[in-house]
C-alpha positions as CSV (number, residue, x, y, z in Angstrom):
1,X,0.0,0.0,0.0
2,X,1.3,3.1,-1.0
3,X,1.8,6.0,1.8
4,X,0.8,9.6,0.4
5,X,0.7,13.0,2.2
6,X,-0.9,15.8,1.2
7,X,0.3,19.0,2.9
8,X,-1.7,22.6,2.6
9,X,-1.4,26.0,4.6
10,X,-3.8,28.5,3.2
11,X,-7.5,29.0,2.4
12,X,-7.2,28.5,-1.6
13,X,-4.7,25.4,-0.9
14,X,-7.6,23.8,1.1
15,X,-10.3,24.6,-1.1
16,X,-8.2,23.0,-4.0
17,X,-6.5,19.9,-2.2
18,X,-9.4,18.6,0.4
19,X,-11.3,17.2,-2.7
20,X,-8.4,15.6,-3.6
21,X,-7.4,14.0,-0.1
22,X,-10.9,12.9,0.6
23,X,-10.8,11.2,-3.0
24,X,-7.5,9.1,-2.2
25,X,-9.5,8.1,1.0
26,X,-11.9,6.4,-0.6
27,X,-8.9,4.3,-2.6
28,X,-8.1,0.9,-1.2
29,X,-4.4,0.7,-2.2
30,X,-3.1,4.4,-0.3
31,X,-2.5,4.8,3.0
32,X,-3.4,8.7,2.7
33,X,-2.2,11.5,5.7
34,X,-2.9,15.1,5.9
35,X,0.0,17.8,7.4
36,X,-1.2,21.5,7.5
37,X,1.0,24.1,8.6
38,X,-1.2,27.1,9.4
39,X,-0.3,29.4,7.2
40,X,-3.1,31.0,6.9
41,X,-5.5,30.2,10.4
42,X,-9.0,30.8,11.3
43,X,-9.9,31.2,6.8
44,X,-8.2,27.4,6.6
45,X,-9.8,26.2,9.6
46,X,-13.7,26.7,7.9
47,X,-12.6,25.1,4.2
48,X,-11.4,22.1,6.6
49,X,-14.5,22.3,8.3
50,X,-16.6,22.5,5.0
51,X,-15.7,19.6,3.9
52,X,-15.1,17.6,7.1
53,X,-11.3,17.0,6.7
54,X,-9.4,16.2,10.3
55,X,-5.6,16.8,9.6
56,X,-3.1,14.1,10.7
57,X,-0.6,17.1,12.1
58,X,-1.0,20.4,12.2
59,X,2.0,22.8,12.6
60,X,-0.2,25.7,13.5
61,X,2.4,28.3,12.3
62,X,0.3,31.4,12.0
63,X,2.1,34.3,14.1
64,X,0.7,37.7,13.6
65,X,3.4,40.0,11.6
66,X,5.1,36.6,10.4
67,X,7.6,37.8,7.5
68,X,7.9,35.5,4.4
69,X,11.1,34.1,5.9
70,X,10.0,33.4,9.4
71,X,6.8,31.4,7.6
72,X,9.4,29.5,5.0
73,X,11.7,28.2,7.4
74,X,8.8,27.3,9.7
75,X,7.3,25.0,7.1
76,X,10.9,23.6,6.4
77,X,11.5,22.8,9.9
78,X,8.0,21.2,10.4
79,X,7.6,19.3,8.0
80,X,10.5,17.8,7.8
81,X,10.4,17.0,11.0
82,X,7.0,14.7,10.6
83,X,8.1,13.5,7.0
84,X,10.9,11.7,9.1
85,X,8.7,10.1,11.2
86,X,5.9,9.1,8.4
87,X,8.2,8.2,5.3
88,X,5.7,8.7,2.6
89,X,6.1,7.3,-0.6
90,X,5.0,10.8,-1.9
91,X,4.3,13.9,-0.7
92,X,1.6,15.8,-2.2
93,X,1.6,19.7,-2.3
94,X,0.0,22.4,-4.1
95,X,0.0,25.5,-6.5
96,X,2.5,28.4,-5.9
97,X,2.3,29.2,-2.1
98,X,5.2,29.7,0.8
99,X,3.8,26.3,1.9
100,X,4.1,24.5,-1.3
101,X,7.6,25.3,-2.2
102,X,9.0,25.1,1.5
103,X,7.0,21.7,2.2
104,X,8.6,20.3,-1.6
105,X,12.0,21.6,-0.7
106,X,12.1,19.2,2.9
107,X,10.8,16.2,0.8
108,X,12.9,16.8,-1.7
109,X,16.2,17.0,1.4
110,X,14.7,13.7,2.4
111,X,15.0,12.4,-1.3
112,X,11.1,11.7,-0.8
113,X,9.0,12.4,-4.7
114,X,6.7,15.1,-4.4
115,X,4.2,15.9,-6.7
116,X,3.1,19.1,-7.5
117,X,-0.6,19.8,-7.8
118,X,-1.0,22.5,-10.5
119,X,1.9,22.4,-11.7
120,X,3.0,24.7,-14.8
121,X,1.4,27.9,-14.1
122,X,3.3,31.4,-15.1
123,X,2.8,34.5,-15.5
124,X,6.8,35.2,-16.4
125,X,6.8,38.3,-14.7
126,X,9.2,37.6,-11.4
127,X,7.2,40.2,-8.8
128,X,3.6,39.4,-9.8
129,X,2.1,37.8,-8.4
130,X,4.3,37.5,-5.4
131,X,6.2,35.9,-4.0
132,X,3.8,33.2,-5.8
133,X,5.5,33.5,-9.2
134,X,8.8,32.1,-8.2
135,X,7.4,30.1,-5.5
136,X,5.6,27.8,-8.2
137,X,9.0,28.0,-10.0
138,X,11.3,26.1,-7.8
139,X,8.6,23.8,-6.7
140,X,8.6,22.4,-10.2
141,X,12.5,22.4,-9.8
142,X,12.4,19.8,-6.9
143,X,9.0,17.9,-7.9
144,X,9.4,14.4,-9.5
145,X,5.6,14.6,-10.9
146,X,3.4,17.7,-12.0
147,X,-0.4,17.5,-12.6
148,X,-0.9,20.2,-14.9
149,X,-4.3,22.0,-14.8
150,X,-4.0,22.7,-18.5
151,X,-2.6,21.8,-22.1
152,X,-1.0,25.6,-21.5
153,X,0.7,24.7,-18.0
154,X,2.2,21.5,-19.5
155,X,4.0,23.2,-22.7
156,X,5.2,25.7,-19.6
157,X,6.9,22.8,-18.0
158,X,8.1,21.2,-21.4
159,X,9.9,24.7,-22.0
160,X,11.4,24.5,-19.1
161,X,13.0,21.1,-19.8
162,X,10.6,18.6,-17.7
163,X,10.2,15.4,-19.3
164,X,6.5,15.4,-21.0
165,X,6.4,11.5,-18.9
166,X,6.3,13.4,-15.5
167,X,3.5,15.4,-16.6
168,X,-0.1,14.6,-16.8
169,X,-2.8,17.2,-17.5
170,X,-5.8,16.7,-15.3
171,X,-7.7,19.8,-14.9
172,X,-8.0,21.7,-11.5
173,X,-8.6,20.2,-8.3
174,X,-11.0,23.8,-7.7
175,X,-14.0,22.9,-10.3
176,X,-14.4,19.3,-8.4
177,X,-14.6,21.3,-5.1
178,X,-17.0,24.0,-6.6
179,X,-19.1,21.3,-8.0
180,X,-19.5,19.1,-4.8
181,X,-20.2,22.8,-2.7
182,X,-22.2,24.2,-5.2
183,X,-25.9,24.0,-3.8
184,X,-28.7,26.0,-5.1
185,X,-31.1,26.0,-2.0
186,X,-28.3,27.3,-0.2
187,X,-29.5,30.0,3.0
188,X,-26.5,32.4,3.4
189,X,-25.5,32.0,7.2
190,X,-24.3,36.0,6.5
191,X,-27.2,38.3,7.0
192,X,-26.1,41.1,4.7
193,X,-26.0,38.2,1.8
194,X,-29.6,37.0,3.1
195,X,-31.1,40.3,2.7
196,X,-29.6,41.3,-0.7
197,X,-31.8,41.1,-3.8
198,X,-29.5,38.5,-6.3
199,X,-32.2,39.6,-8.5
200,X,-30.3,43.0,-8.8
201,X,-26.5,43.5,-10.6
202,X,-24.3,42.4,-8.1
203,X,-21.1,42.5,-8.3
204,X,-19.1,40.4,-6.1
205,X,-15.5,42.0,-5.3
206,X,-12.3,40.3,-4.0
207,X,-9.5,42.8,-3.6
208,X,-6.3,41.5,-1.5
209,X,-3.2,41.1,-3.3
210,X,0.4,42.3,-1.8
211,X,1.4,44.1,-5.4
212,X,-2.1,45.9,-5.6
213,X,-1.9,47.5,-1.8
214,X,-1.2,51.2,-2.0
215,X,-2.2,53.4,-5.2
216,X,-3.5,50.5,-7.5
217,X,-6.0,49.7,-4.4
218,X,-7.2,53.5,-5.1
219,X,-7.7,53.2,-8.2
220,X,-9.9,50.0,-8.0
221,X,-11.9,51.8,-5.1
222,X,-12.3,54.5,-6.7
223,X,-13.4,52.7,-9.9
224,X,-16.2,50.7,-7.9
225,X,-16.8,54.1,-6.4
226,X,-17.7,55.5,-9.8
227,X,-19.6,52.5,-10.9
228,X,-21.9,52.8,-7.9
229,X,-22.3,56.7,-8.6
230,X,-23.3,55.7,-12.5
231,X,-25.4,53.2,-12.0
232,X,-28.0,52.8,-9.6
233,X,-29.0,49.3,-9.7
234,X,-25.8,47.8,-8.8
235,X,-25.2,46.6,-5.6
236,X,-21.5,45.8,-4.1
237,X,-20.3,42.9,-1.7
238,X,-17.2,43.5,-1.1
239,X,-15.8,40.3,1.6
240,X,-13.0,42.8,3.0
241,X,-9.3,40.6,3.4
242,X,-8.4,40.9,7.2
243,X,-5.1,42.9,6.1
244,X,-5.4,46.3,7.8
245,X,-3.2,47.9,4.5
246,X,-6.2,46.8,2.3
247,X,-8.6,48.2,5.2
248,X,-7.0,51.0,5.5
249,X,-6.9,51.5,1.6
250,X,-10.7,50.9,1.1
251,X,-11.3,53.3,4.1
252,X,-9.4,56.6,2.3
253,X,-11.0,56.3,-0.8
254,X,-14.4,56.5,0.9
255,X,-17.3,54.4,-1.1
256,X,-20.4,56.2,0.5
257,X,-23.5,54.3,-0.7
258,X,-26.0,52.0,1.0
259,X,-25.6,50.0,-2.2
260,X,-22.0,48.9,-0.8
261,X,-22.0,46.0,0.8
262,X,-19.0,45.5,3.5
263,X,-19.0,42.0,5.0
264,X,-16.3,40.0,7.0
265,X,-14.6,37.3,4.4
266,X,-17.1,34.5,4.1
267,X,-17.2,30.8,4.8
268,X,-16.6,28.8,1.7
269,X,-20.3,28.1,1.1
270,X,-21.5,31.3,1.6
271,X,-18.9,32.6,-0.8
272,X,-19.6,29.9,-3.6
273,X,-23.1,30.8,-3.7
274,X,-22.6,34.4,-4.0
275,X,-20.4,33.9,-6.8
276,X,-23.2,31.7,-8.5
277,X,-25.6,34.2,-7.7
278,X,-24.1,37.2,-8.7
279,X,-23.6,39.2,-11.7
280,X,-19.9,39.8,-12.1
281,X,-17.1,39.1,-10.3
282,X,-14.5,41.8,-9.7
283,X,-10.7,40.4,-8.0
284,X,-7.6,40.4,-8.0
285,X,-7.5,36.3,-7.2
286,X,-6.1,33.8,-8.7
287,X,-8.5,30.8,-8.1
288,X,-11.4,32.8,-8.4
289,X,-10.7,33.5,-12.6
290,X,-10.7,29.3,-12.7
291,X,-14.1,29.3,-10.2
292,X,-16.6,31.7,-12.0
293,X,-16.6,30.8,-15.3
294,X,-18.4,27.2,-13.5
295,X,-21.2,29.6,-13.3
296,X,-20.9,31.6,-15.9
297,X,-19.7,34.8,-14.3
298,X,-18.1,37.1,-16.3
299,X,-14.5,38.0,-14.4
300,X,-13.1,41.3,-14.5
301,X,-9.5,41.1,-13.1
302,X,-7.7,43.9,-11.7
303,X,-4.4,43.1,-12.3
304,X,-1.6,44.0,-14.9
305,X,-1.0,40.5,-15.6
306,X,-2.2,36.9,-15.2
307,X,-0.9,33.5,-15.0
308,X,-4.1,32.2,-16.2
309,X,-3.9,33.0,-19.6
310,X,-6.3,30.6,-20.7
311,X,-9.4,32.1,-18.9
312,X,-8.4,35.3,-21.1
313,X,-7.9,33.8,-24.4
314,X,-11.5,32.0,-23.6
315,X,-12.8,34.5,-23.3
316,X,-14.4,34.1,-19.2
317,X,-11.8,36.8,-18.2
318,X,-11.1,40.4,-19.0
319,X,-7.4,41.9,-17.8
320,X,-8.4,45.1,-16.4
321,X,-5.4,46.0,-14.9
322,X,-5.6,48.8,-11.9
323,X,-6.0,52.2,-13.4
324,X,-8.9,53.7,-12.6
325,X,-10.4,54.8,-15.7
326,X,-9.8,51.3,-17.3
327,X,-11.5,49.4,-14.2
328,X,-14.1,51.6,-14.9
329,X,-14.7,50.8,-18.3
330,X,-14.5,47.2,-18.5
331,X,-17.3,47.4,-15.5
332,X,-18.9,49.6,-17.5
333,X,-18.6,48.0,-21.0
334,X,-20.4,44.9,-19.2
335,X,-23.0,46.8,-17.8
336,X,-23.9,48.7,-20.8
337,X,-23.4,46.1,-23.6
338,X,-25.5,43.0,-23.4
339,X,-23.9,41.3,-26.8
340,X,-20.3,41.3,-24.8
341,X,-21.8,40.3,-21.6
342,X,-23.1,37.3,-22.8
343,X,-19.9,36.4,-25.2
344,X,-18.5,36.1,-21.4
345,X,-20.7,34.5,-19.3
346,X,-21.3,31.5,-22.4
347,X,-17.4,31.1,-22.9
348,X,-16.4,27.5,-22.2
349,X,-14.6,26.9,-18.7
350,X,-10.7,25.7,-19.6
351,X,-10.2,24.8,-16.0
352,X,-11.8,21.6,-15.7
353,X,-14.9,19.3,-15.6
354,X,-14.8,18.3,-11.6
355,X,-12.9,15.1,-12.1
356,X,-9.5,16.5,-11.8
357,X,-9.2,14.6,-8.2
358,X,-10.0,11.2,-10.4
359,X,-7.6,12.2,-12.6
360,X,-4.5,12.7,-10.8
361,X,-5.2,10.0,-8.3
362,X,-5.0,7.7,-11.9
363,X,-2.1,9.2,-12.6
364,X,-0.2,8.7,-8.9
365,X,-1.2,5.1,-9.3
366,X,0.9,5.0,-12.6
367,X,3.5,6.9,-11.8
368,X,4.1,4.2,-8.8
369,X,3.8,1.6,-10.9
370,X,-0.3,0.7,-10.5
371,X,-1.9,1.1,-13.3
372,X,-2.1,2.6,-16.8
373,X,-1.3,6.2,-18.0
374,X,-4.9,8.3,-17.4
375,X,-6.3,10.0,-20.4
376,X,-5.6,13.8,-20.1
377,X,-8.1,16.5,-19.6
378,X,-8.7,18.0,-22.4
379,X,-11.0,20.7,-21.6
380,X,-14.1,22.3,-21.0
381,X,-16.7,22.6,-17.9
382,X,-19.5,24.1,-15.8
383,X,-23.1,24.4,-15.0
């Protein structure tokens, strides 16, 4: 029986990787453990409780003011520690997080094969996002396997001289775990989202990234600011990150309107159902551009550049950057033109069909000698 941990710190890590541990759960031949570090607490504490996952250890690393160091030799240390006492056969981590790369650097110093779960993402520009960018860069240095989300993410890793057998492309782990939360008589345990009228253009906004704090944060605000002032029937819900910089930021632009909707950040199936329910979806996230489409939300994204360039080439996404005036528009251009907002909210999903989980779980058992080679994903998915 072969041993496998999986090993997560943060909110989107969870969301993407508990689908995927409960799935090797239900398979007879692993022996299947779960290491969290913390990394992020009380956000990754209600996705574990969402979908009823008990880790195995828990390094509960979470210190308030925590600098990117302090949190990357913590995860070395720790993990490394318990991989020395388990002895996987694999260890399993995720995406482009501190997490990710410290937790594949101790397997790798312990000469234990780690597989990265999607693998192959870039944006090629070093600083943005970051420190994700290179953090999903050196993971793919040290991993011996890479489930690639998409056709795109495995001709990244090809470039970069991995061997096309050590990569399989199996869609992402998120669309499984949207499609197993996704529940349309859902009641909102929020009671600003159980009052508001879904009837109504809402737009859903997600604003938290380190490289957007300071002026391009002003500019967004402002731009919501101006879209509330133009058009009367939108409403905002705005699930404000607990970062006092983006606080503070969201606070001196001053969005006075009843019609903005301030709420602390949701549970995961409060915030899946607003996202089906809504109208748009504004961010600066990186899962949410592979979530929405599911529902066929269109997806503005306020940043200057994106790793997932297939959302924009399908069309699901629109690169807004930060400016003002340009956030403006492409709220606007949606909210004015009905032709263009429909050309979004039709575009076929690239991100996965909900059977990524099945997928790479086929594909650890051949890579460890099990069974046969999984067919790829090949894309396209949602409601």
């Amino acid at each position: 029986m072969a041993k496998v941990m999986v090993v997560f710190g943060t909110r989107p890590e969870a969301i993407k990787m508990c689908p995927l541990y409960l799935e090797l759960r239900r398979r007879s031949g692993f022996e299947v453990s779960c290491l969290v570090t913390g990394q992020h607490r009380e956000m990754l504490d209600g996705v574990l409780g969402h979908f009823g996952v008990v880790p195995d250890f828990d390094l509960d690393l979470m210190r308030h003011g925590q600098t990117l160091t302090d949190v990357t030799t913590g995860v070395l240390r720790g993990v490394g520690e318990v991989l020395e006492g388990v002895g996987p056969d694999v260890l399993l981590v995720h995406g482009d997080t501190t997490t990710g790369f410290a937790a594949g650097l101790a397997g790798f110093y312990r000469q234990v094969p780690v597989g990265h779960v999607e693998a192959g993402m870039r944006s090629l520009e070093r600083y943005s996002p970051f420190p994700e960018e290179v953090n999903r860069r050196l993971i793919s240095v040290v991993a011996s396997v890479h489930f690639a989300a998409t056709e795109t993410n495995r001709r990244n890793l090809l470039a970069e001289g991995v061997a096309d057998d050590d990569i399989l492309v199996c869609g992402n782990t998120v669309i499984d775990a949207v499609r197993v939360s996704h529940d349309p008589g859902h009641v909102f345990a929020d009671p600003v989202l159980r009052g508001l009228d879904f009837g109504r253009r809402v737009v859903l906004m997600t604003v938290h990234r380190r490289e957007n704090i300071g002026p391009p944060m002003h500019g967004i605000f402002s731009a919501v600011r101006d879209v509330l002032d133009a058009y009367p029937d939108v409403e905002v819900v705005f699930p404000i990150h607990r970062n006092q910089a983006v606080r503070d930021a969201f606070a001196a632009v001053g969005v006075d309107s009843e019609r903005m909707h301030l709420v602390e950040p949701l549970e995961y199936g409060d915030f899946i159902q607003a996202m089906s329910r809504c109208w748009v979806v504004l961010t600066d996230s990186g899962g949410i551009q592979e979530e929405a489409p599911f529902f066929g939300r269109p997806v503005v994204v306020v940043r200057d550049v994106t790793e997932r360039t297939e959302a924009v080439e399908a069309g699901t996404v629109v690169l807004a950057g930060t400016a003002r005036d340009r956030v403006y528009g492409e709220l606007a251009r949606l909210l004015d033109d009905p032709g263009h907002y429909a050309s979004m909210a039709r575009a076929l999903n690239p991100y996965g069909d909900g059977h990524a989980c099945e997928r790479i779980v086929a594909g650890l058992e051949f890579f460890l000698g099990l069974g046969a080679r999984p067919e790829p994903f090949r894309g396209g998915g949602g409601l």
